[in-house]
CHARMM internal coordinates of N, CA and C (Angstrom, degrees):
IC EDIT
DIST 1 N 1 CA 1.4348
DIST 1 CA 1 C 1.5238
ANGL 1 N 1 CA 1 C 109.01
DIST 1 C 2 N 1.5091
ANGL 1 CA 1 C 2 N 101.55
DIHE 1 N 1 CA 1 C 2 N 148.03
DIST 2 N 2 CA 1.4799
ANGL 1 C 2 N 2 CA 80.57
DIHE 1 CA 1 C 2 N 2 CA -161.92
DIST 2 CA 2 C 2.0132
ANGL 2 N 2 CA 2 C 90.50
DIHE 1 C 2 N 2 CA 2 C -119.27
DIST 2 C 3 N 1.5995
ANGL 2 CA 2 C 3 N 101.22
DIHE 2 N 2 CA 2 C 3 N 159.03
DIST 3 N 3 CA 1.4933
ANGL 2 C 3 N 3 CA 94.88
DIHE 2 CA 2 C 3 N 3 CA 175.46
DIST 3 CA 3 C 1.3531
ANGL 3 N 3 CA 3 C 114.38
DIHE 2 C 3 N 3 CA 3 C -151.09
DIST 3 C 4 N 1.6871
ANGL 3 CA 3 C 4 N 123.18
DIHE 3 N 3 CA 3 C 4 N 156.63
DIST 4 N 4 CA 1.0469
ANGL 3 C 4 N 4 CA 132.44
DIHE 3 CA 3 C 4 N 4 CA -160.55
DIST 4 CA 4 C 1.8873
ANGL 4 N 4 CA 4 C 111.76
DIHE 3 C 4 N 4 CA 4 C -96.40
DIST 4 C 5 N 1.5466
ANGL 4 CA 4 C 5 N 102.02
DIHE 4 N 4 CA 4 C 5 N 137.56
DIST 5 N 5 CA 1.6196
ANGL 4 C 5 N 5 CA 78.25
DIHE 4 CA 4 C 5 N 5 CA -160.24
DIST 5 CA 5 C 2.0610
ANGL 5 N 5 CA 5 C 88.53
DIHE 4 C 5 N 5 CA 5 C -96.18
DIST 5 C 6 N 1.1121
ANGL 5 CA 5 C 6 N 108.35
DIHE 5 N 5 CA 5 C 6 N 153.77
DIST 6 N 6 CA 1.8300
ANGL 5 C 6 N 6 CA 113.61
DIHE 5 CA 5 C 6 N 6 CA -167.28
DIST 6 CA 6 C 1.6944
ANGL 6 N 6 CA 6 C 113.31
DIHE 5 C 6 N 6 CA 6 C -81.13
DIST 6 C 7 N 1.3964
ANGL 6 CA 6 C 7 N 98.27
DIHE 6 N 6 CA 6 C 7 N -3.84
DIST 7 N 7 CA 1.5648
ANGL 6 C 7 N 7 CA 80.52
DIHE 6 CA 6 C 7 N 7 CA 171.45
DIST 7 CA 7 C 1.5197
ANGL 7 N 7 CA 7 C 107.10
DIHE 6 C 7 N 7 CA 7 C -132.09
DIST 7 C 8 N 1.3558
ANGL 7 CA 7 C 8 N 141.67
DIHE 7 N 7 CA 7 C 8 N -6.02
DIST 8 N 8 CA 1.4704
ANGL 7 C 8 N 8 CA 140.74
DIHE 7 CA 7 C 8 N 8 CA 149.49
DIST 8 CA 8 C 1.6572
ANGL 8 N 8 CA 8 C 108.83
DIHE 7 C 8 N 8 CA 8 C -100.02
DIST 8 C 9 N 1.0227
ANGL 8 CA 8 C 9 N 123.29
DIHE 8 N 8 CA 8 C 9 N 1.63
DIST 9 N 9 CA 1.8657
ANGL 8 C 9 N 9 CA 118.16
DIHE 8 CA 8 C 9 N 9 CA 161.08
DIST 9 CA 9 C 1.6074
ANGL 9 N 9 CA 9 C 106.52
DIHE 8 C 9 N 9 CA 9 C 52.42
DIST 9 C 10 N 1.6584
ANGL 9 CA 9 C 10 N 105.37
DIHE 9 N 9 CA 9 C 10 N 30.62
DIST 10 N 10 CA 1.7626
ANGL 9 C 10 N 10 CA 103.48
DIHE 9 CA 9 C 10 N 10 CA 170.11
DIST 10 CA 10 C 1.5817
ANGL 10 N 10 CA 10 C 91.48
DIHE 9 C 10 N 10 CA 10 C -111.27
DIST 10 C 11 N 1.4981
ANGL 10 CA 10 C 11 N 92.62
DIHE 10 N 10 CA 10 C 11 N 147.56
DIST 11 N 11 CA 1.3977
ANGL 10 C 11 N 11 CA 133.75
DIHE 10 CA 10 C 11 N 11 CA 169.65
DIST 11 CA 11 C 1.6516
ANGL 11 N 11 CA 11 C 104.81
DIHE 10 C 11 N 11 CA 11 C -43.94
DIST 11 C 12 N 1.6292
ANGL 11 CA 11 C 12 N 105.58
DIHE 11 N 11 CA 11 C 12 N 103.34
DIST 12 N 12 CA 1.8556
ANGL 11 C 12 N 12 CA 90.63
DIHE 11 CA 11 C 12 N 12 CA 162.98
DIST 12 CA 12 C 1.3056
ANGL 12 N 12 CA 12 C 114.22
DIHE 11 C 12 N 12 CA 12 C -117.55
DIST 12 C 13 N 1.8288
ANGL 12 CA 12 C 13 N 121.32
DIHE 12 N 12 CA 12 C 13 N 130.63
DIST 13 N 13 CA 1.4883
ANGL 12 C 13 N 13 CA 114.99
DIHE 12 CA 12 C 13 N 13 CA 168.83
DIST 13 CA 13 C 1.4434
ANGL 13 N 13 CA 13 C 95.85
DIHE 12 C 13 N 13 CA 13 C -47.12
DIST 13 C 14 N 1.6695
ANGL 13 CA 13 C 14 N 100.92
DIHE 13 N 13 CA 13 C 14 N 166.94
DIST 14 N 14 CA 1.1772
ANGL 13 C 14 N 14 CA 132.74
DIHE 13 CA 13 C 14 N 14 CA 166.60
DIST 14 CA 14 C 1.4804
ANGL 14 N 14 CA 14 C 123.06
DIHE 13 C 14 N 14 CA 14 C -83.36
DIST 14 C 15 N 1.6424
ANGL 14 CA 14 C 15 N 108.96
DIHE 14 N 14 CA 14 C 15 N 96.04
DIST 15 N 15 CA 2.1329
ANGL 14 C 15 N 15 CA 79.59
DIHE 14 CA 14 C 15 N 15 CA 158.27
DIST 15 CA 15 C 1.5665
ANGL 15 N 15 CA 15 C 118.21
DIHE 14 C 15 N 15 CA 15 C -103.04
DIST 15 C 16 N 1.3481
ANGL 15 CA 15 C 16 N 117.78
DIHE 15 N 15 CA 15 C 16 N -152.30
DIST 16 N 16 CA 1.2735
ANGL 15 C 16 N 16 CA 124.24
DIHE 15 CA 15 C 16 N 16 CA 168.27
DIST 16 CA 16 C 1.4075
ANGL 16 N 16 CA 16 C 113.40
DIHE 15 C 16 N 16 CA 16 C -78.41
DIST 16 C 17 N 1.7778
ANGL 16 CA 16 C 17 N 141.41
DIHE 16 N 16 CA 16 C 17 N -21.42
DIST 17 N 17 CA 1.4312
ANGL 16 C 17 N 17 CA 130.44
DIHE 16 CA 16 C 17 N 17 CA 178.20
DIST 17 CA 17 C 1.3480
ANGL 17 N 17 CA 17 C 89.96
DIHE 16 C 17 N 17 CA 17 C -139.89
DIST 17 C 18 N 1.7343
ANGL 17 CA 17 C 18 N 102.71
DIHE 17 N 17 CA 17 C 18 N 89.54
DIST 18 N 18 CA 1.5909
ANGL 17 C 18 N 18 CA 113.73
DIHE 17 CA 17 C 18 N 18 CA 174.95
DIST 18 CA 18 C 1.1377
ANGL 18 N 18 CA 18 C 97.64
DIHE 17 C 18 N 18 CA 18 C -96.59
DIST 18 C 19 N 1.3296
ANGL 18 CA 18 C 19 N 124.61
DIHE 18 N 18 CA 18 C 19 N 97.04
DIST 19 N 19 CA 2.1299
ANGL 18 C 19 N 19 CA 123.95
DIHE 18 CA 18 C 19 N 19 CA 163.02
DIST 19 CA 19 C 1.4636
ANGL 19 N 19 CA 19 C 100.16
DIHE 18 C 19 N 19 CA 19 C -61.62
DIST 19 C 20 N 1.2240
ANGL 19 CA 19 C 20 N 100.45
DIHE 19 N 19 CA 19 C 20 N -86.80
DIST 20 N 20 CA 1.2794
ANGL 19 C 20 N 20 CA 126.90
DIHE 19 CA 19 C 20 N 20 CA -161.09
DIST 20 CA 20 C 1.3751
ANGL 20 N 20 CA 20 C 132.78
DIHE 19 C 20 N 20 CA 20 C -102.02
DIST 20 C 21 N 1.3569
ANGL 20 CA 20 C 21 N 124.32
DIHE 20 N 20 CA 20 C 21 N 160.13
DIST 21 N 21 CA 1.9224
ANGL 20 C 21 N 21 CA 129.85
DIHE 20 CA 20 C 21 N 21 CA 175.57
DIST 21 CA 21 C 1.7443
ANGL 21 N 21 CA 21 C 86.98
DIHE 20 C 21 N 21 CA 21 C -76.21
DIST 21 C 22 N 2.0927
ANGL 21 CA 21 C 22 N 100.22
DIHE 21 N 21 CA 21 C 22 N 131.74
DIST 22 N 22 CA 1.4194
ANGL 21 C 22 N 22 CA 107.63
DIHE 21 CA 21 C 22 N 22 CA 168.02
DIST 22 CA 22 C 1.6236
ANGL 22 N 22 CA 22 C 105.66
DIHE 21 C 22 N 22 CA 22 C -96.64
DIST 22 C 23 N 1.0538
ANGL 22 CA 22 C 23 N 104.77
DIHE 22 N 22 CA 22 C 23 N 28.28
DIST 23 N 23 CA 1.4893
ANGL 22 C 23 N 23 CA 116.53
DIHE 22 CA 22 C 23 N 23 CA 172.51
DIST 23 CA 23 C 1.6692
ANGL 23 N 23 CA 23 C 114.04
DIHE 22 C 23 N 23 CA 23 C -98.93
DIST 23 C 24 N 1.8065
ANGL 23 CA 23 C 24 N 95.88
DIHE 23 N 23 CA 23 C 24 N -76.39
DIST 24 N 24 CA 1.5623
ANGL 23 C 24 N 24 CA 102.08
DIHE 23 CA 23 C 24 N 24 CA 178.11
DIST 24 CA 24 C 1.3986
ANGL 24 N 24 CA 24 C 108.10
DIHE 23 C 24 N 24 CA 24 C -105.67
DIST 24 C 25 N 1.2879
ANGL 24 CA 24 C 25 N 114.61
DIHE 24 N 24 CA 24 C 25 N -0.51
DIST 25 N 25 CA 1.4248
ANGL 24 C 25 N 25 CA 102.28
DIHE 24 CA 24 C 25 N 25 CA 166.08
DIST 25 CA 25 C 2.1338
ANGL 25 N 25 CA 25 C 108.77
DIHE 24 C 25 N 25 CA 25 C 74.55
DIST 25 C 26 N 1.3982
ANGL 25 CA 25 C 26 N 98.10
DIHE 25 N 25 CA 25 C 26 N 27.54
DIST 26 N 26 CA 1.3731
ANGL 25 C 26 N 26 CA 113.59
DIHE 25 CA 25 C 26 N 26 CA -168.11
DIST 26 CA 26 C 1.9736
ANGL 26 N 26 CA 26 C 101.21
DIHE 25 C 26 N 26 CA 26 C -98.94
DIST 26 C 27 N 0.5942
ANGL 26 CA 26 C 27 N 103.52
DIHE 26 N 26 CA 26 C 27 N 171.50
DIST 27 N 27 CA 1.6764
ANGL 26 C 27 N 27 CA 106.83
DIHE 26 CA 26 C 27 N 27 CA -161.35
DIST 27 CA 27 C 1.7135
ANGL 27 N 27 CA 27 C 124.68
DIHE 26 C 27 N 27 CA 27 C -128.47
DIST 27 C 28 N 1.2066
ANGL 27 CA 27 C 28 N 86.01
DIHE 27 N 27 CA 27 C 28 N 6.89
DIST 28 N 28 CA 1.5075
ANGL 27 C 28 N 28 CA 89.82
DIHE 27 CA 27 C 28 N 28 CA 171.58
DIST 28 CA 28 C 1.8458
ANGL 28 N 28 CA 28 C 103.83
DIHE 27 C 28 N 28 CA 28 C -147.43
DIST 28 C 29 N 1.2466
ANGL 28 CA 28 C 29 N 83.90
DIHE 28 N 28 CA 28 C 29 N 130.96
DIST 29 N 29 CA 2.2368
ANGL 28 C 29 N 29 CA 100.67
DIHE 28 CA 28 C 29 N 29 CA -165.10
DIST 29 CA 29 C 1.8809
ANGL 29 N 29 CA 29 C 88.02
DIHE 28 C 29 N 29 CA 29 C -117.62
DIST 29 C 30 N 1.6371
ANGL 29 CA 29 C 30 N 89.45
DIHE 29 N 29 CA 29 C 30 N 146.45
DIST 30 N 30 CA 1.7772
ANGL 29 C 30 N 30 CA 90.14
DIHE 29 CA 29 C 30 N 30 CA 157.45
DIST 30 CA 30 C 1.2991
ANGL 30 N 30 CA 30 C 91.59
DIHE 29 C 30 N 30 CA 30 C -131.25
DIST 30 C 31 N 2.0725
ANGL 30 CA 30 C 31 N 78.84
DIHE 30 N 30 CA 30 C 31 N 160.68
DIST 31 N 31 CA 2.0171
ANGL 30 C 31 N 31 CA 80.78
DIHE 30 CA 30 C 31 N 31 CA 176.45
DIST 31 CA 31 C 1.6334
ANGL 31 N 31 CA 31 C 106.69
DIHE 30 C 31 N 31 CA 31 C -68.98
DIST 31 C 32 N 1.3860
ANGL 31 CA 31 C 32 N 100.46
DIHE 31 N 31 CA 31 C 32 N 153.37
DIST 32 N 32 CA 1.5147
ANGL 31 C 32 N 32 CA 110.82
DIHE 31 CA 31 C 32 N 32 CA 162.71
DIST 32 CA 32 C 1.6650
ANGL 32 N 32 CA 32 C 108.87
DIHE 31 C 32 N 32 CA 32 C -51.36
DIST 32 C 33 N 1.2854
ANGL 32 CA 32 C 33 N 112.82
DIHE 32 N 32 CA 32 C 33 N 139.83
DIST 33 N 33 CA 1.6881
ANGL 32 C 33 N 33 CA 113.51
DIHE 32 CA 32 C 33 N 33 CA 163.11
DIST 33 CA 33 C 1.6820
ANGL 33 N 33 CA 33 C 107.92
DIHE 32 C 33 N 33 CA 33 C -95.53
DIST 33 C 34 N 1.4517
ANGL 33 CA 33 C 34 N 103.57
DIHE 33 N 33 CA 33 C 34 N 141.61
DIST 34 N 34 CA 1.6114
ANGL 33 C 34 N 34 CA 100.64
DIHE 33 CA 33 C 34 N 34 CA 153.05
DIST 34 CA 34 C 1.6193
ANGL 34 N 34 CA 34 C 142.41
DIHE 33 C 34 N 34 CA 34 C -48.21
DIST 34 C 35 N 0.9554
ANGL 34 CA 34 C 35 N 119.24
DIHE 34 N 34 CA 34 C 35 N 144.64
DIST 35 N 35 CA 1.4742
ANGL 34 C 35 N 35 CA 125.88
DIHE 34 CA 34 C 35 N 35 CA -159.26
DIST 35 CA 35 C 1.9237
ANGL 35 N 35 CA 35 C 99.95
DIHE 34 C 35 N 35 CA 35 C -101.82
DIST 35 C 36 N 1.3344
ANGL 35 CA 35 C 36 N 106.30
DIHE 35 N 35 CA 35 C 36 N 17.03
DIST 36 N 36 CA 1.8762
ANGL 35 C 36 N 36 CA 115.66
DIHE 35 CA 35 C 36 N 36 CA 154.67
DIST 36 CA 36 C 1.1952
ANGL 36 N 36 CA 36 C 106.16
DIHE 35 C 36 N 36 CA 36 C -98.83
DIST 36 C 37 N 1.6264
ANGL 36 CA 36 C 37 N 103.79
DIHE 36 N 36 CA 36 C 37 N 139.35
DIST 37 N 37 CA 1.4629
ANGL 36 C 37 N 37 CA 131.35
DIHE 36 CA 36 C 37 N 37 CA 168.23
DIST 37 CA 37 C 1.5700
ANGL 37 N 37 CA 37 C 117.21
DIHE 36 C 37 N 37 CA 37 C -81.58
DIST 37 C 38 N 1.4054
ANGL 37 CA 37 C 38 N 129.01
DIHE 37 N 37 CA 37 C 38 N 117.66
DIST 38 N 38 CA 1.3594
ANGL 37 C 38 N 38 CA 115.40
DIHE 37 CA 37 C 38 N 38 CA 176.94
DIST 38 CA 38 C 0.7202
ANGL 38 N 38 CA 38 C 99.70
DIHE 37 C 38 N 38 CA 38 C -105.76
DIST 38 C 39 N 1.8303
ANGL 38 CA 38 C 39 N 100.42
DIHE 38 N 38 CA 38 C 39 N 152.79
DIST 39 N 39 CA 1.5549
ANGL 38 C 39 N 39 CA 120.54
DIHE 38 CA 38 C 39 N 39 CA -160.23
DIST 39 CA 39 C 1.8332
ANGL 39 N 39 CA 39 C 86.48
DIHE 38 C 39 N 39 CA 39 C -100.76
DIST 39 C 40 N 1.8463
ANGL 39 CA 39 C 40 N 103.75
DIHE 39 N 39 CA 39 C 40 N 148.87
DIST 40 N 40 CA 1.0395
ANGL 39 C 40 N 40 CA 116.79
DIHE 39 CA 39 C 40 N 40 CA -169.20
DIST 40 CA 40 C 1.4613
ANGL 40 N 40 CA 40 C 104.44
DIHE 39 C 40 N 40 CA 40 C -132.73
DIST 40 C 41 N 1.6995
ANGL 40 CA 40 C 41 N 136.69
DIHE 40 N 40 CA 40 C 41 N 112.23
DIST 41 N 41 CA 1.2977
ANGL 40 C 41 N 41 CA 124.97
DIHE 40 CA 40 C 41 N 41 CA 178.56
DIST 41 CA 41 C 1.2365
ANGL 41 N 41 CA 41 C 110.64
DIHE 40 C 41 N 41 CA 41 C -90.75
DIST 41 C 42 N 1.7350
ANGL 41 CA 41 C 42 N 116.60
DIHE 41 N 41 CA 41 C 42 N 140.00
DIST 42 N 42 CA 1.2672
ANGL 41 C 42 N 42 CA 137.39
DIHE 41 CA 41 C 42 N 42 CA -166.44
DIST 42 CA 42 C 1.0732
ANGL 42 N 42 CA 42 C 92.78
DIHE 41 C 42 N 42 CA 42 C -99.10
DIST 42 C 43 N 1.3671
ANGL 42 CA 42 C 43 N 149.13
DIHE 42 N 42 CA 42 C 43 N 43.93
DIST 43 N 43 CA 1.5720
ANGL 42 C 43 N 43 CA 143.80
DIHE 42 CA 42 C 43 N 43 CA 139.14
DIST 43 CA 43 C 0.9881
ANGL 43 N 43 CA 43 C 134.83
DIHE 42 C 43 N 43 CA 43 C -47.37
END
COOR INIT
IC SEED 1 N 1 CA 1 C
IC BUILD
């Protein structure tokens, strides 16, 4: 799974004891979202 770290916005694989960005060393990651649009009916 892959996740985005929130304060340098690089791509981190996923492991099982993700602390931290091995970039900036920043401490809070979100998962990446998919790049599909869901369709939503306004009914």
């Amino acid at each position: 799974m892959a996740y985005i770290c929130l304060h340098c916005g690089k791509e981190v694989k996923g492991t099982e004891k993700l602390i931290r960005c091995p970039y900036c060393g920043y401490k809070v990651l979100a998962k990446k979202r998919s790049s599909l649009a869901k369709e939503v009916s306004t009914d």
